[in-house]
C-alpha positions as CSV (number, residue, x, y, z in Angstrom):
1,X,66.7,98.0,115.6
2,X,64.5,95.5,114.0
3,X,67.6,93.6,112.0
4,X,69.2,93.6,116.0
5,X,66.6,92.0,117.6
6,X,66.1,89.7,115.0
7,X,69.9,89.1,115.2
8,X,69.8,87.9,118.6
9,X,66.3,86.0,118.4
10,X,68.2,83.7,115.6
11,X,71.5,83.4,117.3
12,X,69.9,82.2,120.3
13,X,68.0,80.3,118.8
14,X,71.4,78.7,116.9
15,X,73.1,78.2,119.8
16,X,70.2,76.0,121.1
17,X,70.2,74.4,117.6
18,X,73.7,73.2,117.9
19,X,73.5,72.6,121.9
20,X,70.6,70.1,121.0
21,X,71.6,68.8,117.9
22,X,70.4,65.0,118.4
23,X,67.0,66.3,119.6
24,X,66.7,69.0,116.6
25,X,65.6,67.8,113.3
26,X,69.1,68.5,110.9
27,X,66.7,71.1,108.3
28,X,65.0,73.0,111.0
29,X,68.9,73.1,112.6
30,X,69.9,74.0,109.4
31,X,67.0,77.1,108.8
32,X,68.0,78.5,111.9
33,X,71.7,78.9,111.6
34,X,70.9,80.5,108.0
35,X,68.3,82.8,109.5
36,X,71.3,84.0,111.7
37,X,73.8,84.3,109.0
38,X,71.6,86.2,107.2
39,X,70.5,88.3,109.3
40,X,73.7,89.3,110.6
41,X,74.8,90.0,107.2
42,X,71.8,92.3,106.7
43,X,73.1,94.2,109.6
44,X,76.4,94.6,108.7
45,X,75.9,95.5,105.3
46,X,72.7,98.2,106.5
47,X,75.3,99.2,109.1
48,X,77.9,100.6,106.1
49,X,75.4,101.8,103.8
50,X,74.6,104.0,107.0
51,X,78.3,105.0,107.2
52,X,78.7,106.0,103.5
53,X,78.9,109.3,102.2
54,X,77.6,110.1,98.8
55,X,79.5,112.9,96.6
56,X,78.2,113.8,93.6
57,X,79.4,116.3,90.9
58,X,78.0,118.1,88.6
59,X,81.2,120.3,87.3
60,X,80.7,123.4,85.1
61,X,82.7,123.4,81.9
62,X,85.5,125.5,83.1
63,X,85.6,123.5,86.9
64,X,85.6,120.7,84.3
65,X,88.3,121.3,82.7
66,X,90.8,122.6,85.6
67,X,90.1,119.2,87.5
68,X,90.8,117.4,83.8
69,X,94.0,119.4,84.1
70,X,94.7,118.3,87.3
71,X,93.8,114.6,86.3
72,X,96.3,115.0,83.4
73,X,99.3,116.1,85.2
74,X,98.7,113.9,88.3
75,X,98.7,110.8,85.7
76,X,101.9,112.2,84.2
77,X,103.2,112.4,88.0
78,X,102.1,109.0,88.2
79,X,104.2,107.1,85.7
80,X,107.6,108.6,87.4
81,X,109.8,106.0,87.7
82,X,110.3,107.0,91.1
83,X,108.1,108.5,93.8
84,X,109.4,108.9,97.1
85,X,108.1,110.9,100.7
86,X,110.1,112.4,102.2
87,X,109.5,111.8,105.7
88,X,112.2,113.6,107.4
89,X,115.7,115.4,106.9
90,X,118.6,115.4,109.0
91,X,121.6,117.5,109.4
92,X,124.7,114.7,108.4
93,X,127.9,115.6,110.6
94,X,129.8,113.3,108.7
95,X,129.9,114.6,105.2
96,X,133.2,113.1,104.4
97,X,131.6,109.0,104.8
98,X,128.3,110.6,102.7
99,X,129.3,111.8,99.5
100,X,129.9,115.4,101.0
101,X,126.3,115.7,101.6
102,X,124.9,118.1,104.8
103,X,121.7,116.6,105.0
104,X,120.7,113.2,104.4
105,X,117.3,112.1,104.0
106,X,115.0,109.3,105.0
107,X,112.7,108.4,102.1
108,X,110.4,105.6,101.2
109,X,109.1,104.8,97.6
110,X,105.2,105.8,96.8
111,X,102.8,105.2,94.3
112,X,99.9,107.3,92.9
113,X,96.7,106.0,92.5
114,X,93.0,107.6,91.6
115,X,90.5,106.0,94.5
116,X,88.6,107.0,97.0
117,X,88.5,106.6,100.7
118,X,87.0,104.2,103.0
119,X,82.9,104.8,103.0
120,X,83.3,107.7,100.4
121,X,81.2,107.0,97.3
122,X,81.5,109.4,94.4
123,X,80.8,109.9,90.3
124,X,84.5,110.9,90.1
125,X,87.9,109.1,91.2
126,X,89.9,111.2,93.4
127,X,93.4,111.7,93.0
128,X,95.6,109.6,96.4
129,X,98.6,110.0,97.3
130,X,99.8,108.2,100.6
131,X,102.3,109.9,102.4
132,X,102.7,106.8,105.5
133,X,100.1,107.7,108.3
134,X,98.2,110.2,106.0
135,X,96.3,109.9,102.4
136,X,96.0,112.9,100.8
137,X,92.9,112.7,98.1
138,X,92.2,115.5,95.5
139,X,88.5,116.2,94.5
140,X,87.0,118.8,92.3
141,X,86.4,120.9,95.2
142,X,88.9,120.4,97.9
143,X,91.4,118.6,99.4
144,X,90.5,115.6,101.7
145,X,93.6,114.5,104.3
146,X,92.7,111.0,105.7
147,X,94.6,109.8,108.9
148,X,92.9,106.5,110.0
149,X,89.5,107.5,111.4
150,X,90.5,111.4,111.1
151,X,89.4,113.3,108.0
152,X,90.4,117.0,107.4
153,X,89.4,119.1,104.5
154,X,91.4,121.4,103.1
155,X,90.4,124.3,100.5
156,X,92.7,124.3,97.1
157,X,93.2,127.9,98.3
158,X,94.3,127.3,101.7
159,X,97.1,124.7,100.1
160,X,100.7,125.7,100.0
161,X,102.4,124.0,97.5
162,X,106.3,125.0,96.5
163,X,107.8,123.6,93.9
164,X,111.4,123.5,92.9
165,X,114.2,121.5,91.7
166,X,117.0,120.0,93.9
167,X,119.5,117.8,93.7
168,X,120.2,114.5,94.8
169,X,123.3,112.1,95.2
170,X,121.4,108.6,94.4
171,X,122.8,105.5,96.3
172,X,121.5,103.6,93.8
173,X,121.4,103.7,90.1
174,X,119.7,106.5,88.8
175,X,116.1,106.3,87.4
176,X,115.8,106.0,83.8
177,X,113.9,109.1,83.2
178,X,115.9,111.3,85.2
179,X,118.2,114.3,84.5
180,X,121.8,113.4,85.5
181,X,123.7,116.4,86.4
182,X,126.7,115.1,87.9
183,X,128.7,112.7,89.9
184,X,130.9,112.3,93.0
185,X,132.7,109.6,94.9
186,X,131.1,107.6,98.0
187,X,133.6,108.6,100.5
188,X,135.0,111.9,98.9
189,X,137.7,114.7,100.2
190,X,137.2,118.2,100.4
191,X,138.6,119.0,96.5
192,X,135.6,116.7,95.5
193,X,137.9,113.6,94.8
194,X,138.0,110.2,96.1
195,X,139.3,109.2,99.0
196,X,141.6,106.5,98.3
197,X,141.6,105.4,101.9
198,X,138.5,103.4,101.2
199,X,139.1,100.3,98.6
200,X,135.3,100.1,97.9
201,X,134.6,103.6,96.8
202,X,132.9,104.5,94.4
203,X,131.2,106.7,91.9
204,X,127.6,107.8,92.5
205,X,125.3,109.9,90.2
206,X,123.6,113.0,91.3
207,X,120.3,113.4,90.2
208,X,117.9,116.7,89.5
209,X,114.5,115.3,90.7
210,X,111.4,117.3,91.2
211,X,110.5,118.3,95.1
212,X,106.9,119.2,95.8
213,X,106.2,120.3,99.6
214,X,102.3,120.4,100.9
215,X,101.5,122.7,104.0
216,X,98.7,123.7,105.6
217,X,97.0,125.2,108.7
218,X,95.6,122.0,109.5
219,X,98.6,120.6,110.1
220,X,99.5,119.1,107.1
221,X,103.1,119.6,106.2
222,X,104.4,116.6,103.4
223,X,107.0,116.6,101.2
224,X,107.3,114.3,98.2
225,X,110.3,113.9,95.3
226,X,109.9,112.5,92.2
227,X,112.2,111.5,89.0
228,X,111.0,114.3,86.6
229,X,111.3,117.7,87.3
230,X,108.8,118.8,84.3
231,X,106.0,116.7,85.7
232,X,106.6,118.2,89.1
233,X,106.1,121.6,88.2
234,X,102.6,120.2,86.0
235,X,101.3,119.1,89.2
236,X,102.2,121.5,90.9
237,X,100.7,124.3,88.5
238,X,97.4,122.3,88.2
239,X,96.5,122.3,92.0
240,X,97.5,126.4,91.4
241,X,95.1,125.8,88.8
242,X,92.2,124.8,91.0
243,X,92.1,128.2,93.0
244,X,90.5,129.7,90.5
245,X,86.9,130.7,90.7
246,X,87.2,130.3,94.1
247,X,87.1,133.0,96.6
């Protein structure tokens, strides 16, 4: 309260500064505007150290060394050469002009990153992954799932996570560290050949990426695909991982 009302006292006191310029002599003009800079900075900055949350952990060895785990194979997740969310699926009525696909989905790239979120001060990095509206951050002790001003945590316990492999027609070139099972044609025919009515057809590589869905009461439901399927199942076996000792 003090920092406000000595805010105030020095922007008013600026604004007659600069209203009265000729009359004002240029240092006390000077002193004044810089009494209201700085106190205004004084308030902001008091104003987030207000905000911030402080999390500190002190890990046993064995709560230690499943959140190493975890660290480990999210890394590992990390250097994918491709991330995607998976933001929706929809059923594709035209399978014939979609590489005799059902389903095609919308998917935008992602990238991992260990941080934490905004006014959230910690000894240890969480794990983030954004997923568009919502960041999903892994601690030692939960899960935190950020959506603007909205923060829900979630209990490692109360976490779905599914796992599994699944295949995928790329559009564009395969990723370099991927598994390529097979190819087909860009406009194909029911045998599985090409059709020759199109003069731009061509072949297209179909991947085996790993597919990791997160769901939970709270409402969070994501889906994420990744290059690797090895790494996938890591990750996916480490947040398993951090259920343990926990009732």
């Amino acid at each position: 309260m003090l920092l406000i009302v000595l805010s105030f006292f020095f922007l008013g006191a600026a604004a007659v500064a600069i209203g009265s310029a000729p009359a004002i002599p240029p240092i006390v003009a000077f002193t004044v505007t810089a009494g209201a800079v700085i106190i205004l900075g004084a308030v902001a900055v008091h104003g987030r150290q207000s905000s911030t949350v402080t999390l500190n952990y002190e890990l046993s060895g064995e709560a230690s060394d499943r959140f190493d785990a975890l660290k480990h194979a999210f890394d590992a997740l990390a250097a994918c050469r491709r991330i995607w969310r998976i933001p929706l699926e929809r059923q594709e009525s035209d399978w014939k002009r979609n590489a005799g696909v059902a389903r095609t989905v919308e998917r935008a790239q992602t990238s991992l990153t260990r941080g934490n979120p905004h006014l959230i001060e910690s000894n240890v990095d969480f794990l983030r992954i954004p997923l568009g509206k919502e960041t999903v951050y892994f601690t030692p002790d939960c899960i935190l799932v950020v959506a603007g001003d909205a923060v829900a945590a979630v209990e490692y316990k109360d976490l779905e996570v599914v796992c599994k492999p699944t295949r995928f027609v790329e559009d564009d070139a395969a990723p370099s560290d991927t598994q390529v099972v097979g190819e087909t044609w860009r406009y194909v025919n029911r045998n599985g050949g090409p059709d020759r009515r199109f003069t731009n057809n061509r072949k297209l590589p179909i991947c085996l990426y790993g597919q990791i869905d997160f769901k939970s009461a709270v409402g969070l439901n994501e889906r994420i695909q990744c290059s690797r399927v090895d790494v996938s199942e890591g990750f996916a076996s480490a947040i398993i991982g951090m259920r343990a000792g926990r009732a």
